[in-house]
TIMAR-786661 format. One record per atom (N, C-alpha, C): x, y, z; residue in three letters. Coordinates in steps of 0.05 Angstrom, whole numbers, plus 5000, padded with zeros to 4 digits. Each point is the difference from the previous one (the first is absolute). Example, Ala and Ser with C-alpha at 12.3 -4.5 7.8 and 13.67 -1.06 7.14 Angstrom:
2
526448865156ala;498250245000ala;501850245000ala;499350214986ser;501650245001ser;498550225014ser;
//
This chain:
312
501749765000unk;498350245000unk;501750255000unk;502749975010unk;502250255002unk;500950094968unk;499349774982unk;500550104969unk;498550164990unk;501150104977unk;498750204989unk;497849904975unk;498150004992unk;498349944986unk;501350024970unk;500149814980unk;500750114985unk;498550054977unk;501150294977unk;497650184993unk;499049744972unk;497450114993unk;498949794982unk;501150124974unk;499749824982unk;501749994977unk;498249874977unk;499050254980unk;498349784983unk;502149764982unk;498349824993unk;502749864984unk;498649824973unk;497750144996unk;498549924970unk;501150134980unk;500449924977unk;501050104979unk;498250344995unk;501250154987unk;498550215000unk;498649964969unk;497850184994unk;498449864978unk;501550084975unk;501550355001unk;501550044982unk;502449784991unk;499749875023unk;503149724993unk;498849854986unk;496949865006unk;499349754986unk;499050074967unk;499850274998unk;499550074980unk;501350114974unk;502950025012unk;502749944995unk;500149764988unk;500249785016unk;499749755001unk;499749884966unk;496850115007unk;498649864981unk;500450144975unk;501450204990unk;500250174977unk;503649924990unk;500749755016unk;502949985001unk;501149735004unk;497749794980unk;499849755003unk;502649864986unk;501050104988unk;501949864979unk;503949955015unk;499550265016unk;502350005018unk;500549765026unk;501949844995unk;501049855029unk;498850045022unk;499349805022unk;498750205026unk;502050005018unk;502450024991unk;501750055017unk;501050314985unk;499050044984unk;501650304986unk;497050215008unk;498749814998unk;496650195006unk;501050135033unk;501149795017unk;499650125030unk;502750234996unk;502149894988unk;502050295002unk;498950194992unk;498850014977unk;498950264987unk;497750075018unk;498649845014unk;498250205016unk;500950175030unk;502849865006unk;501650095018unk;500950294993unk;500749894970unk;502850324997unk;497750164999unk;497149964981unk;498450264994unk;498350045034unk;500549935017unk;499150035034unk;496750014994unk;499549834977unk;497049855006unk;499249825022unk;503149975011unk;500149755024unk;501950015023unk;499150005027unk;502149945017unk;502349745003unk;502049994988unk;500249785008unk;501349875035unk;499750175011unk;500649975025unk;496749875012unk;498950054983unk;496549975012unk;498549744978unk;500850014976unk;498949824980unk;501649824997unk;499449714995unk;501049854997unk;500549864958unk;501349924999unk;500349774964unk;497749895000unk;499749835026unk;496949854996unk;498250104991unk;499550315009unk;497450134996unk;499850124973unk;503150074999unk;498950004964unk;499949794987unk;501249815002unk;499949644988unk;497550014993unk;498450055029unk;497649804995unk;498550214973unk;498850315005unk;498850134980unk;501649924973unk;501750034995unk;501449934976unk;498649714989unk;500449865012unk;499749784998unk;496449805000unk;498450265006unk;495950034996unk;500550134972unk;502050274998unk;498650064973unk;501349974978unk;502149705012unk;501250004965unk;497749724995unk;498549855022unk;498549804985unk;497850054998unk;498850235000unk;498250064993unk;499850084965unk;502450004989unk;501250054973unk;499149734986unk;500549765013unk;500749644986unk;496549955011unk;499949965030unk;498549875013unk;496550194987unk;498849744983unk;497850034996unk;498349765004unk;499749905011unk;499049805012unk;501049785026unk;499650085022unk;501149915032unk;499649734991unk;498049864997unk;499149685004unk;501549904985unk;500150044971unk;501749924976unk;502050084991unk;502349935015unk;502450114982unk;500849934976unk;498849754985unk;500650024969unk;498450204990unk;497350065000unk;498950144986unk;500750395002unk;501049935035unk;501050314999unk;502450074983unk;501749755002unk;502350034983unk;498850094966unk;498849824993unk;498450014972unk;499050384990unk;498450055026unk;499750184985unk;502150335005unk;502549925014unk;500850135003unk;502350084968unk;500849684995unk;501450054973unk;498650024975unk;497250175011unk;498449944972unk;499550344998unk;501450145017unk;499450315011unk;500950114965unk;499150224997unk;501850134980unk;501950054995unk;501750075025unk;502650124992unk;501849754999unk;499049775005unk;502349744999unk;499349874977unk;497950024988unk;498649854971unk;501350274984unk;501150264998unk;501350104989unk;502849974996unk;501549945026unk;502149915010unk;501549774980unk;497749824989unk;500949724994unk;498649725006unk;498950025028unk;499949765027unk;496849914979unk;500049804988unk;498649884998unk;498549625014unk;497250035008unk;499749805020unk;498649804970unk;501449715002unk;500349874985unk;497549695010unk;499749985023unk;499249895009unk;498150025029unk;497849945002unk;498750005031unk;498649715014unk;500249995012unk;497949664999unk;499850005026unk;497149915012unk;500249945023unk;496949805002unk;501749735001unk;497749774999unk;499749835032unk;498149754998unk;500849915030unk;503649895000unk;501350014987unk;501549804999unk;503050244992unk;499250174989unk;502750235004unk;499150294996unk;501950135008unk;500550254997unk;501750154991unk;501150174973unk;502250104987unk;499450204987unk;502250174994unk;499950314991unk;502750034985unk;500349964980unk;501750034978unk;500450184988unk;502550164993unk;500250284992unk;502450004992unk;500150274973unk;502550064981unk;501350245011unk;502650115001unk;501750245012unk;500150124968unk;500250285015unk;500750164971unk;502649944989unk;501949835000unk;502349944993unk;498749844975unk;497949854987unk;500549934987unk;498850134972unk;499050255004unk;499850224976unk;502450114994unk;502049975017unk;503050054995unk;502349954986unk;498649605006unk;501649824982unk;498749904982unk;502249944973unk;498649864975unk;499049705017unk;498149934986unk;499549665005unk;501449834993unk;501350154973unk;502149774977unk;503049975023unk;500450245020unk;502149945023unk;500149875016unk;497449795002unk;499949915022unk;500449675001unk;501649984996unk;500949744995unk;500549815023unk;500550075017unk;499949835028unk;499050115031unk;498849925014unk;498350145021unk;500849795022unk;499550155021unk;501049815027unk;496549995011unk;499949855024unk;497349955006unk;500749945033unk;499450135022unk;499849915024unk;499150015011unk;499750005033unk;497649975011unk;500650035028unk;497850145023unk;500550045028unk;497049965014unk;500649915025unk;497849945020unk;499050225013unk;498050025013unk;499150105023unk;501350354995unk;499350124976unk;501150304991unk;497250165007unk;498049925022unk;498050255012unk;498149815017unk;498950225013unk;497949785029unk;499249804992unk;499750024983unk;497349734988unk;502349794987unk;502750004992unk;501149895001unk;500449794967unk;499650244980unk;499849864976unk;503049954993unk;499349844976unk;503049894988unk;500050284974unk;502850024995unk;500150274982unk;501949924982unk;499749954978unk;501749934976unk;500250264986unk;503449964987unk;500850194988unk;501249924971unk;499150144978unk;501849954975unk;501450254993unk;503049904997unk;501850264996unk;501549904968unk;501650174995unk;501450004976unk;502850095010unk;502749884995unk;502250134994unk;500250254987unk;501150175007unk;500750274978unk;502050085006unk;503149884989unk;501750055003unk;502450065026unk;499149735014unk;500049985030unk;497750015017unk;498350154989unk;498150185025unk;497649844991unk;498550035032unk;497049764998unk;498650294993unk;497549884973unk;498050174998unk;497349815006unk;498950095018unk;497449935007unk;497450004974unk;498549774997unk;499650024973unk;496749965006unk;499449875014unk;497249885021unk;499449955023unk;498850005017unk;498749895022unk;497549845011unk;500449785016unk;497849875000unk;499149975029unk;498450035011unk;499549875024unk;497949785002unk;500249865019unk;499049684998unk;499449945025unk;497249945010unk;499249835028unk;499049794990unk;499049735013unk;499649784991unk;498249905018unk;497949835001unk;498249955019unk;499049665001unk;499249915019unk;498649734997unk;496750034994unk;498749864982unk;497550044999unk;498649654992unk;497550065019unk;498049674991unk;501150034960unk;499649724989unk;500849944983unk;498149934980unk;498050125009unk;496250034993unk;501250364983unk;500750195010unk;500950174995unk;501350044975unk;501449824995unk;502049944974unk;498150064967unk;497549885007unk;497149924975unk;499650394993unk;500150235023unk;499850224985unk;502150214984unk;498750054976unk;501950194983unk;501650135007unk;498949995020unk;502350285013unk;502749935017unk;500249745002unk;501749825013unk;501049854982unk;500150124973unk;502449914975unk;503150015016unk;500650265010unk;503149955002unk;499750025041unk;501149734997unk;499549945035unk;502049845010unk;503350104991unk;501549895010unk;502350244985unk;502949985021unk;501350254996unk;500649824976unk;501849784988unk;500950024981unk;498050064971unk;496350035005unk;498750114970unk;500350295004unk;501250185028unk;500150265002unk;502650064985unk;501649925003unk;503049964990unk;499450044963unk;498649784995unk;499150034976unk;499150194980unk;497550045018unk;498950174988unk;501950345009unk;501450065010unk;501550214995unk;502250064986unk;500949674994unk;502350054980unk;498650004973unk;497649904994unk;497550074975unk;500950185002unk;498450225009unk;499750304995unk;502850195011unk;501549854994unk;502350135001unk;501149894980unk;499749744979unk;500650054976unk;499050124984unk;496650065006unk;497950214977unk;501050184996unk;502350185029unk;500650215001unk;502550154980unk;500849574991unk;502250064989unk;504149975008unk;498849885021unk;502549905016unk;500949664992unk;501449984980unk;500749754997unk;502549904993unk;501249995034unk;502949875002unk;499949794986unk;502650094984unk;502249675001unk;501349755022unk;501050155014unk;501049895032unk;497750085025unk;498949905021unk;499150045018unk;501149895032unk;501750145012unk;501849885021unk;498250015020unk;499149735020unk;498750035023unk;501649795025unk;498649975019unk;501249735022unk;499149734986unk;500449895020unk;498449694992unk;497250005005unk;498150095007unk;497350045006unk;498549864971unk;499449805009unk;498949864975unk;497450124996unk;498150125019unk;498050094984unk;500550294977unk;501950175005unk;501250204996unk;500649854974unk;501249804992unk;501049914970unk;497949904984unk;498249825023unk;498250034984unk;497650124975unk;500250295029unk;498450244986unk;500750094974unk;503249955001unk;501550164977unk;499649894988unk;500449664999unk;500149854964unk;497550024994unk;498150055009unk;496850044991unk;499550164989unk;500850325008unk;499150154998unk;501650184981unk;502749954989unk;501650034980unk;500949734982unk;497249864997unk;500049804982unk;502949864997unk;501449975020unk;502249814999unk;502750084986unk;499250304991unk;502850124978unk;500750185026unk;500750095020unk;502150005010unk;501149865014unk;502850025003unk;501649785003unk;499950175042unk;500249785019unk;500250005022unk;502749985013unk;501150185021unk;502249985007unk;500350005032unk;500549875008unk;499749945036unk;502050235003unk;499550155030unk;501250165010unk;502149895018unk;503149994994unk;503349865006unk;499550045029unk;499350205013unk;499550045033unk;498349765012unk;498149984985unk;497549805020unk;501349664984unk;501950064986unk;500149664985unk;502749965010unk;501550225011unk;502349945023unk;499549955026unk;497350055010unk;499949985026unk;498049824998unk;499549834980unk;498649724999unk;501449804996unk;502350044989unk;502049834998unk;502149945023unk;500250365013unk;501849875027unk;498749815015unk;497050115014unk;498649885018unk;499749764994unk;499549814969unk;500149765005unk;502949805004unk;501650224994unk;502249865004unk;500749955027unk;499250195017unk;500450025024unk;497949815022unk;498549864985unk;498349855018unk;500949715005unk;500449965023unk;500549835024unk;498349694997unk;496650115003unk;499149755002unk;499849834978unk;499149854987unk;500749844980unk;496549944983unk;499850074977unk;497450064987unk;500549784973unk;497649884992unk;500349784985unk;500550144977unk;502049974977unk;499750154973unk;498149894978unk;499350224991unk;498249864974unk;501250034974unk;502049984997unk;502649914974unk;500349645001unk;497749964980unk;500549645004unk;500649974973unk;500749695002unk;501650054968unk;498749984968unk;496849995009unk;498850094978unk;500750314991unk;499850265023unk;500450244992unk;503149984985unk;501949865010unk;502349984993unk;500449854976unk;498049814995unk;501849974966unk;498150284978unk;497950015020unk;498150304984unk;503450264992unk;500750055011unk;501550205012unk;502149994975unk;501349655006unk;501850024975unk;499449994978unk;498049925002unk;498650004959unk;500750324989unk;498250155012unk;501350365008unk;502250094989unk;501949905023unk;502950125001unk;501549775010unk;500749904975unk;502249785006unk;502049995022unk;501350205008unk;502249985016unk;499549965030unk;497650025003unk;498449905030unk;500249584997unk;501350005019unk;501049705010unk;496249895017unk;499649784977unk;497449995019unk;500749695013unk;502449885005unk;500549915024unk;499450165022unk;501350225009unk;498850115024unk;497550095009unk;499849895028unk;497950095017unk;499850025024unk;500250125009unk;499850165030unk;499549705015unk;503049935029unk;498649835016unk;499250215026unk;499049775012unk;497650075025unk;503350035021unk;500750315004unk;501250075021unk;499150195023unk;501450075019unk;501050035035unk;500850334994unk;499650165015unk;502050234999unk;500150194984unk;501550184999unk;500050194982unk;501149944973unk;498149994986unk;501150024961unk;502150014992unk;501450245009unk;502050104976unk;501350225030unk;502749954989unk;500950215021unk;500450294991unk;501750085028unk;499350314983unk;502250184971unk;501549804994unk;501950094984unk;498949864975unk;498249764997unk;498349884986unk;498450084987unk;497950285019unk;497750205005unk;500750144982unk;502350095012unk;501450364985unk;501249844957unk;499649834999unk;501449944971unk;497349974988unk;497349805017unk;497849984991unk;498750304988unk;500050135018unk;499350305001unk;501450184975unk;502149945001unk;502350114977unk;498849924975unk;499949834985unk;498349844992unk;497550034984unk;498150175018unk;496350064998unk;501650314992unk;501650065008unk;499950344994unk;501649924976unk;501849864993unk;501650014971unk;497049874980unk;498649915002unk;497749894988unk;498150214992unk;499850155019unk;497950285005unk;500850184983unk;502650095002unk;501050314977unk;501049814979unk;500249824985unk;500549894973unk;498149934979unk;499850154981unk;497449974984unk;501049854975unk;498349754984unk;500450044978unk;500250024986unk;498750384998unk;499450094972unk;502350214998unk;502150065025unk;502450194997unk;501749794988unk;501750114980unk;502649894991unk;502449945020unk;500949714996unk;503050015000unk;501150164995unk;500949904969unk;501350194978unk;498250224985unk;501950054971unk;498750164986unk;498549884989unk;496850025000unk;498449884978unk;499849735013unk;501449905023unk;499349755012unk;498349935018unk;498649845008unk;497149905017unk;500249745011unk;499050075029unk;500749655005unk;497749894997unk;499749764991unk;497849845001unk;499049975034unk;496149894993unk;500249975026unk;501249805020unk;500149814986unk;500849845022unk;503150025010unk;501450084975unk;502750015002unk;499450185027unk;498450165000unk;499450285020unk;500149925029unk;498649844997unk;499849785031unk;502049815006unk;501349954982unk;502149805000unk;502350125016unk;499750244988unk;503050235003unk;499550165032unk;497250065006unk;498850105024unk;501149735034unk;498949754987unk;501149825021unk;503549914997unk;
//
C-alpha cells in the first residue's frame, strides 16, 4: 500500500495506426511496425509487434479469405478476381465430389514462355501445406538453371460408401484420375514435355503415361532412386526376393550380358557393405547423367544396349 499507483496507460492501437495498417498491406509486418514507430503513429514503449501482427494480419485476409467454411472455394474465387485473371493466374480445374477435392491453376509464367520450350518439366509434391491439410503438387520447368513454376494443384482425398461411385459426379474419385485429369488440361493448354522427371510414386507415373498418351519419356528423380537404393542396401532383416529364374532368363533374352544363372540366396545381415554401397551408388549416378542420344564421338551414338552395357 506504501507504493505508488501506477499511472494508466492506454495500450490499443490508435485508429490513425490501424488505418495506416490497412492502406499499407503490401509492406512486411515487421517494416509496417518500424514505420509506424519512426512516423510516432505508435508508442513503442507502449505498443507491442503483436498488436500490429495481429491487424495486419485481419486485413490482409480479408483480401484472399472469401469464404470461412470453404477454403477451396475461397481460394477459387479469389484467383478468379480481376486483377490476377489479368495478371495471367488462370484456374484450370475445380472439383469437389464425395470422394475428392481439387483446385488446379496456371501462373502467369506461362504467357511468358513459348510452349515449343518446354520440353521437360519436373513434377512434385508436399503434404499438409494449410489447416485442412491438402496435398499440393507442383509443375515447374527448368530455365536455364532456375525453377519456373508452371502449375498448381491441390488435392484432398476421401473415403466414401461405394453405392456412391454409380453417380456422375463421382467420375474422378481417386487422386490418381485427379492427377489425370490435370495433366489433360494441361496438355489442352499446350504443355507437352518430352522428358517428365518425378519420384517413384507410381500413381504420379501413372497419371502421366495416360494422360500424355505414353510419348513422354519418364525420368525418376537421382535423389529419391539414391535413397531407395541406399535404404535397401542397408537393410538387416532378410526379405524373400522376387528375382526367380523365370524373370531371369526373361531379363537375358533383353540384354544378353545379364548371367541368368544368378539368383539371390536367402541371407543374414547386411547386404552389401559400405564401400560396396558407395560403388553401387557410383554406379545409379553414372547410369543417371549418360544418355544415349549424346555422342561419344563426332557423329557417334551408342547403341542402347551397348548403353547399358557400358553404364554397368
Amino acid at each position: 500500500m506504501t507504493h505508488e499507483y501506477p499511472a494508466h496507460r492506454e495500450n490499443k492501437l490508435p485508429e490513425r495506426a490501424i488505418a495506416w495498417i490497412s492502406r499499407n498491406l503490401k509492406l512486411r509486418k515487421v517494416e509496417v511496425y518500424k514505420r509506424l514507430c519512426d512516423e510516432q503513429l505508435i508508442d513503442s514503449r507502449v505498443h507491442t509487434y503483436r498488436q500490429v501482427y495481429y491487424w495486419a494480419s485481419k486485413f490482409s485476409a480479408q483480401q484472399y479469405l472469401t469464404d470461412v467454411s470453404n477454403q477451396l472455394l475461397s481460394s477459387l474465387n479469389f484467383l478468379k478476381q480481376g486483377e490476377l485473371v489479368d495478371e495471367g493466374y488462370k484456374v484450370v480445374l475445380y472439383l469437389e465430389n464425395d470422394f475428392v477435392r481439387a483446385l488446379g491453376f496456371l501462373t502467369p509464367f506461362n504467357s511468358h514462355i513459348q510452349k515449343n520450350d518446354i520440353n521437360e518439366i519436373v513434377i512434385d509434391s508436399t503434404f499438409k501445406t494449410n489447416q485442412e491439410k491438402f496435398e499440393l503438387f507442383v509443375v515447374l520447368k527448368n530455365c536455364g538453371g532456375h525453377c519456373v513454376l508452371l502449375a498448381y494443384l491441390y488435392v484432398d482425398t476421401f473415403t466414401a460408401p461405394e453405392d456412391h461411385l454409380q453417380d456422375p459426379r463421382n467420375r474422378i474419385n481417386s487422386q490418381v484420375k485427379v492427377l489425370k485429369e490435370f495433366f489433360l488440361l494441361l496438355r489442352s493448354e499446350g504443355i507437352l514435355p518430352t522428358f517428365v522427371l518425378v519420384d517413384k510414386d507410381a500413381g504420379q507415373i501413372i497419371a502421366i503415361q495416360e494422360a500424355w498418351s505414353w510419348m513422354a519419356n519418364i525420368q525418376l528423380c537421382l535423389w529419391h532412386v539414391e535413397q531407395a537404393v541406399d535404404r535397401k542396401l542397408k537393410e538387416k532383416k532378410y526379405k524373400s526376393s522376387q528375382y526367380t529364374a523365370r524373370k531371369a532368363n526373361e531379363a537375358q533374352e533383353q540384354l544378353d550380358f545379364i548371367d541368368a544363372s544368378w539368383i539371390p540366396e536367402r541371407n543374414e545381415g547386411v547386404i552389401c557393405s559400405e564401400e560396396n554401397i558407395r560403388e553401387v551408388l557410383n554406379m545409379v549416378k553414372r547410369h543417371a547423367i549418360l544418355h544415349p542420344l549424346i555422342p561419344i564421338n563426332k557423329e557417334t551414338f551408342l547403341p542402347q544396349w551397348k548403353f547399358i552395357t557400358k553404364v554397368l
